[in-house]
C-alpha positions in Angstrom: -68.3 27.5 205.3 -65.6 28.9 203.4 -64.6 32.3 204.0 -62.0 34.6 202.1 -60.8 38.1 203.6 -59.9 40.4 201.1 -57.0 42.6 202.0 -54.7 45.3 200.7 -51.5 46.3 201.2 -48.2 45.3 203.0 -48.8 44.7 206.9 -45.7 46.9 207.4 -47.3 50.2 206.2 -51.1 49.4 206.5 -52.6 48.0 209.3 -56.2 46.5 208.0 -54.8 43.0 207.8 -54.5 42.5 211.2 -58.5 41.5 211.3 -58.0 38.4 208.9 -54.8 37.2 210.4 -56.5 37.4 214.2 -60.0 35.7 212.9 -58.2 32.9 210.5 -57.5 30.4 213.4 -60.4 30.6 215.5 -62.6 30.2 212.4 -60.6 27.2 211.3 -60.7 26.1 214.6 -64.5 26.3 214.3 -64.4 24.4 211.2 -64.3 26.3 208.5 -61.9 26.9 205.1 -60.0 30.6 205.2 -58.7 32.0 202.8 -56.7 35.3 202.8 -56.1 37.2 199.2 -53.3 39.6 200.2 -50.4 41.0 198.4 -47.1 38.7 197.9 -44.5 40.2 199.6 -42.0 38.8 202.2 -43.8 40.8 205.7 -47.0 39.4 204.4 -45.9 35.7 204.1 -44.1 35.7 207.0 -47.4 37.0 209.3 -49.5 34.8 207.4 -47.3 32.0 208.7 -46.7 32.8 212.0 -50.3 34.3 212.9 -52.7 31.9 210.5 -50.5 28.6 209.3 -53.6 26.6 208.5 -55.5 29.8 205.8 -55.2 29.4 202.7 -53.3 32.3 200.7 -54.2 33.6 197.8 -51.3 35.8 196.6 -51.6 38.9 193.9 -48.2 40.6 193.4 -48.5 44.2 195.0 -46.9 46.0 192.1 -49.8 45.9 190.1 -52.3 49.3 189.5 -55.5 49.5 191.3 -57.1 48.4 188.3 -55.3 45.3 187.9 -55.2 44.4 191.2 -59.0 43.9 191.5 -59.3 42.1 188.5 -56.9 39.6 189.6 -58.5 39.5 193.2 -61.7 38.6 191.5 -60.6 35.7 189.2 -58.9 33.8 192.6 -62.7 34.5 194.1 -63.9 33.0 191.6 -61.4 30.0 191.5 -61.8 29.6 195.2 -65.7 30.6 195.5 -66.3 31.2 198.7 -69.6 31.7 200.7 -68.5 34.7 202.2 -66.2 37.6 201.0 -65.3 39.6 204.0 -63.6 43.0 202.6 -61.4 44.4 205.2 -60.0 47.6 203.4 -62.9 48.6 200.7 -61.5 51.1 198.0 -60.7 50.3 194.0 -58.4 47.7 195.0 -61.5 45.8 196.7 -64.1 47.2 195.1 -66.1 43.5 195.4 -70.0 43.8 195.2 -72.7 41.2 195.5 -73.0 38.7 192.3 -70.4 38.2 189.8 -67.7 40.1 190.7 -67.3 38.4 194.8 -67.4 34.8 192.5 -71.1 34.6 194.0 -70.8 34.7 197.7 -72.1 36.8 199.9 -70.3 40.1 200.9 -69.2 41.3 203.6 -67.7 44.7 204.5 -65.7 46.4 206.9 -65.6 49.9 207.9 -63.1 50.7 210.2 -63.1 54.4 209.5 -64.5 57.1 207.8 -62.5 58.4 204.9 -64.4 61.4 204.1 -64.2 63.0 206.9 -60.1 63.0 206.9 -59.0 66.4 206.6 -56.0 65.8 204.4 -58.0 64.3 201.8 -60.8 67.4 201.6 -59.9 67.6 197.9 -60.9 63.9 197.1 -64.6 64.1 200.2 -66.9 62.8 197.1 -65.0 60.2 195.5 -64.7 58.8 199.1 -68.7 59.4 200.2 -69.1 57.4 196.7 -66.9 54.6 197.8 -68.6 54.7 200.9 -72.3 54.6 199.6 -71.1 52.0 197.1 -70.1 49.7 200.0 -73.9 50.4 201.3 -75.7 49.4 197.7 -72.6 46.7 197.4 -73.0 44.8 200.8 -74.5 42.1 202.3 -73.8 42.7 205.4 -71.6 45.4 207.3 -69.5 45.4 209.7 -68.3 48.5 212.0 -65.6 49.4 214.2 -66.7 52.4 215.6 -69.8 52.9 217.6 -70.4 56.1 215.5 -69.8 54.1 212.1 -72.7 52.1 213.0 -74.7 55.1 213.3 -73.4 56.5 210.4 -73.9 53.7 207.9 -77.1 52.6 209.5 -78.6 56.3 208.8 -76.4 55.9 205.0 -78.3 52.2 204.7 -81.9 54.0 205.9 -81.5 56.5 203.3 -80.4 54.3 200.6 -84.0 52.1 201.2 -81.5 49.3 202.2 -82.3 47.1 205.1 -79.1 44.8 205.6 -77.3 43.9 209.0 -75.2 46.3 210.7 -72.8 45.0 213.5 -70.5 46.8 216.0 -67.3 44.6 215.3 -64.6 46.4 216.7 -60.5 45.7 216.8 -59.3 43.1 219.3 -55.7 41.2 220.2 -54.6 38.0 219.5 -54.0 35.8 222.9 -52.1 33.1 220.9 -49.3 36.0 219.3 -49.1 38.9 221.6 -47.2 37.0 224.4 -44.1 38.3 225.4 -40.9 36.5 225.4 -39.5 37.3 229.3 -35.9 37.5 228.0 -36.3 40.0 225.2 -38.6 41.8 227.7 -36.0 42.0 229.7 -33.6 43.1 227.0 -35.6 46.1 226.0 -36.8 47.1 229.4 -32.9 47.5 230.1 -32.9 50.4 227.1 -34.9 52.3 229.7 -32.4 52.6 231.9 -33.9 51.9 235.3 -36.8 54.7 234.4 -40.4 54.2 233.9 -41.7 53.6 230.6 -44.7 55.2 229.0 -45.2 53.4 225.1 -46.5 55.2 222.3 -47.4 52.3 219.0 -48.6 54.2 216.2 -48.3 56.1 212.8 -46.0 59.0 213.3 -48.3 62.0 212.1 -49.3 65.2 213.3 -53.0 64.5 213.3 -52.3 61.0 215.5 -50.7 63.6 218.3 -46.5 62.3 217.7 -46.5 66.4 218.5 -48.3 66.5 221.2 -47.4 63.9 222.8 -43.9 65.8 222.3 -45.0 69.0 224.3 -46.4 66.8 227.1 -43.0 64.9 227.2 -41.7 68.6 228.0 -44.0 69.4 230.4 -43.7 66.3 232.3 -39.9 66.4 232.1 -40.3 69.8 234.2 -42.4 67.7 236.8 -40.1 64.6 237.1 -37.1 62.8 235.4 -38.1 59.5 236.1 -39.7 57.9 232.8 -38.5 57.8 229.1 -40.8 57.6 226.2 -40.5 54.7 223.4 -42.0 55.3 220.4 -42.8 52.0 218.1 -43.5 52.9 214.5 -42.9 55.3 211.2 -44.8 57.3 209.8 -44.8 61.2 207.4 -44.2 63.0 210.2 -41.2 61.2 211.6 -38.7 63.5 210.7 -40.3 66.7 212.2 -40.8 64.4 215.1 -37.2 64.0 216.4 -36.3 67.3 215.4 -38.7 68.6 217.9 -37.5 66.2 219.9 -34.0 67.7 219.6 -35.6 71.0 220.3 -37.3 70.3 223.5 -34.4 69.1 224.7 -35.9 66.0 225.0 -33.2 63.5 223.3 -32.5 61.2 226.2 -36.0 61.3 227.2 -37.4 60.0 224.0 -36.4 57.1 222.1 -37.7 56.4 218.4 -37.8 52.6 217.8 -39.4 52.5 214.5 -41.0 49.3 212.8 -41.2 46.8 215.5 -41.3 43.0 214.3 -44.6 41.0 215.2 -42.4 39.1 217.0 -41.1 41.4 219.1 -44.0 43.5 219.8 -45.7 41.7 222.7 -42.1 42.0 224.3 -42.2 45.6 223.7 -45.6 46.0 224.9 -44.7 43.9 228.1 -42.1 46.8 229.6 -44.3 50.1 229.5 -45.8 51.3 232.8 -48.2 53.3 230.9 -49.5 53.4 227.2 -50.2 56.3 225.2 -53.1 56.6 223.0 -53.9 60.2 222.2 -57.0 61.1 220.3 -58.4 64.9 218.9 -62.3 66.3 219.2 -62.9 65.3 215.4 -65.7 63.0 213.7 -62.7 61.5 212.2 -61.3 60.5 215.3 -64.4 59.4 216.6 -65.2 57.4 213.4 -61.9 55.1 214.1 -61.5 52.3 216.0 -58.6 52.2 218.7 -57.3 49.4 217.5 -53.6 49.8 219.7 -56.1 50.6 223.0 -57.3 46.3 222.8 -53.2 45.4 221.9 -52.8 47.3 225.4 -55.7 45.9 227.5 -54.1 42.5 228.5 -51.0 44.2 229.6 -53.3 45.7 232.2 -51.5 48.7 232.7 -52.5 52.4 232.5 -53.6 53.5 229.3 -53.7 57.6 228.9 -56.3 58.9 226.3 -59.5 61.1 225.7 -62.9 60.6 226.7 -64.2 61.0 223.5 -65.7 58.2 221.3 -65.1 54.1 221.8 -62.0 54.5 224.0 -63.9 56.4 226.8 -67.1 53.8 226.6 -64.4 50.5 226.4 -62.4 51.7 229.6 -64.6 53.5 231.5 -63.5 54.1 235.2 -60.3 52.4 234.3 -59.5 55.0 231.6 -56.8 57.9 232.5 -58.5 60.7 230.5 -57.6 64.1 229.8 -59.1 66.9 227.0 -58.5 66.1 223.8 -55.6 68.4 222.2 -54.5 69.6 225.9 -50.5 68.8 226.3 -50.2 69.8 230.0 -53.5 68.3 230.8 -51.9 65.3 229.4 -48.6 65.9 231.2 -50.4 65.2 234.4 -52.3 62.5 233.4 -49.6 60.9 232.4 -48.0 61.5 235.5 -51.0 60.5 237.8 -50.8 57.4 235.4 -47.4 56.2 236.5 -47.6 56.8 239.9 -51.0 54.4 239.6 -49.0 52.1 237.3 -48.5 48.8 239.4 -51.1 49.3 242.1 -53.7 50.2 240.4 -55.6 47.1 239.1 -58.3 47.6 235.9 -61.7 46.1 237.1 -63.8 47.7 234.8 -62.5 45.9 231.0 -62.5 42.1 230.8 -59.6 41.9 228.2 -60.9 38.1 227.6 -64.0 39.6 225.7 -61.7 41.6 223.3 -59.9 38.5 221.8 -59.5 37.8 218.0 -61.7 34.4 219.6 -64.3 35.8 221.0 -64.6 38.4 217.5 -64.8 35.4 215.3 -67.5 33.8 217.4 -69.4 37.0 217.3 -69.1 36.9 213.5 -70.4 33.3 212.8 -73.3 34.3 215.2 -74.0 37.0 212.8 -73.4 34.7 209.7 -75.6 31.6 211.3 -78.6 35.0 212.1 -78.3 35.9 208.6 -78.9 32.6 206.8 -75.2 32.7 205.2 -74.4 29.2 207.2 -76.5 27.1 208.7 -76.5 26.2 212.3 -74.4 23.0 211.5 -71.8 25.5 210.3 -72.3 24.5 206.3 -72.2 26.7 203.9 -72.9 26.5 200.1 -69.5 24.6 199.3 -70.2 22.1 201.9 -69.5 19.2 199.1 -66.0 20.7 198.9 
């Protein structure tokens, strides 16, 4: 079978990638042709060769407008004519429907959150609820990382008279890339200065927590010294971030690391005693997949977040929940966390299950249910 992802966007600043750089390998592995139509830029070629040697890119420059983009993404389809398009960011950039325009193979799309419930983008709720319906009329198949965007789209999909397969297909981690290096480890676990660590990986905005996570730093501070925060990543709110940082009197408590190198990350990941992973009581936060929660799991160390939506059914007893929006009930989780940290063991979360591997076999199941392979693994380019 041949299998293209369609992607969008440099890996530095968007994140919906990741899925077609963890699934290449194992689907090659399995015997199929990958291909990966992403934007040429230098971050992009270098994961592409570090995650995925053996997919195929297809480059598009990413200084073209939306318009031009997709009509360059769909003359390489159908160059390359694959038997399955599987759209990991769908918007006007990859606005790739069934027929013509996905250079006749079947489609595929990804949801991985729900656009139109995003409070900054109120203003814009109906274009997005059209791109969303389109993907519905558009789609072959679909393929959710939420437990609530399956039930969204599957009511969307009911409405719409439309009966195609829906799949739960949530985020995962790559075992054969996030393995740390023990002497960077090492390295970076000396910036901590003999304290505990508690991580935070994420976009540095406002409605993510970077503030609240903030006021809980302050309130924990008053409850012990032991611990320092590092923060891994950028994002709009990074500014106001340190500043309150500075005002909480929290500057050599907190340390902002920014944009992290793949190749680093597992090594980062590897010296935290506890991760963060703070969530609010909204449908857009229950919409999105926790995708940093499975880059945590093999670490096997605490992981502090709410019981709301897929993090709270994924960890279960194993979780270290507190309410949603609720700094000093975080402050004393997050302390309850590190005194737990190395002797408490997870039992409830097999992190083997939440591979890149096992995702891709759950997808060619899928495909070989759905007639788009056949059990043999062929698909309609078998000749090639």
């Amino acid at each position: 079978m041949r299998i293209c992802f369609l992607t969008t966007g440099d890996i530095q600043v968007t994140a919906t990638m990741k899925r077609a750089l963890g699934m290449a390998q194992p689907l090659i592995a399995a015997g199929h042709r990958v291909g990966i139509l992403a934007w040429d830029t230098p971050a992009n070629r270098g994961q592409l060769a570090r995650e995925c040697p053996d997919a195929e890119p297809l480059w598009v420059p990413g200084t073209l407008r939306a318009g031009s983009e997709l009509v360059a993404k769909v003359r390489a389809l159908r160059c390359w004519r694959p038997d399955v398009v599987y759209v990991c960011a769908y918007g006007i950039r990859n606005f790739v429907l069934r027929g013509w325009l996905s250079g006749g193979g079947r489609v595929v799309i990804e949801h991985s959150e729900l656009r139109s419930a995003i409070p900054e983008i109120r203003r814009r709720r109906i274009w997005e609820l059209c791109i969303e319906y389109a993907s519905v009329l558009g789609a072959d198949g679909l393929l959710c990382a939420s437990r609530l965007l399956v039930d969204v789209y599957t009511r969307r999909a009911r409405r719409l008279g439309r009966r195609l397969p829906i799949l739960y297909h949530p985020y995962a981690y790559s075992a054969a890339t996030l393995v740390p290096d023990p002497g960077k480890t090492q390295r970076f676990r000396g910036l901590a200065d003999g304290r505990k660590v508690v991580l935070y990986m994420g976009t540095l905005t406002a409605n993510y927590g970077i503030l609240d996570i903030l006021t809980a730093m302050r309130r924990l501070r008053d409850l012990r010294d032991d611990f320092v925060l590092q923060v891994l990543g950028h994002g709009r709110h990074e500014v106001q971030a340190r500043a309150r940082t500075h005002e909480l009197g929290l500057d050599g408590a907190v340390r902002f690391q920014g944009y992290v190198p793949e190749e680093d990350l597992a090594s980062w990941l590897a010296t935290a005693d506890v991760f963060l992973s703070p969530m609010n009581d909204t449908i857009q936060d229950k919409a999105r997949c926790p995708s940093k929660v499975y880059m945590y799991l093999p670490f096997r160390k605490p992981i502090v977040t709410c019981p709301i939506g897929d993090p709270h059914e994924l960890l279960g007893e194993d979780g270290f929940f507190y309410p949603p929006g609720d700094a000093a009930a975080m402050a004393t989780t997050i302390a309850a966390a590190l005194d737990a940290s190395g002797t408490r063991q997870p039992r409830h979360v097999d992190p083997a299950h939440h591979t890149w591997d096992f995702r891709a076999a759950e997808f060619l199941e899928l495909a070989q249910r759905q007639g788009w392979i056949s059990n043999d693994g062929q698909g309609r380019h078998e000749e090639f």
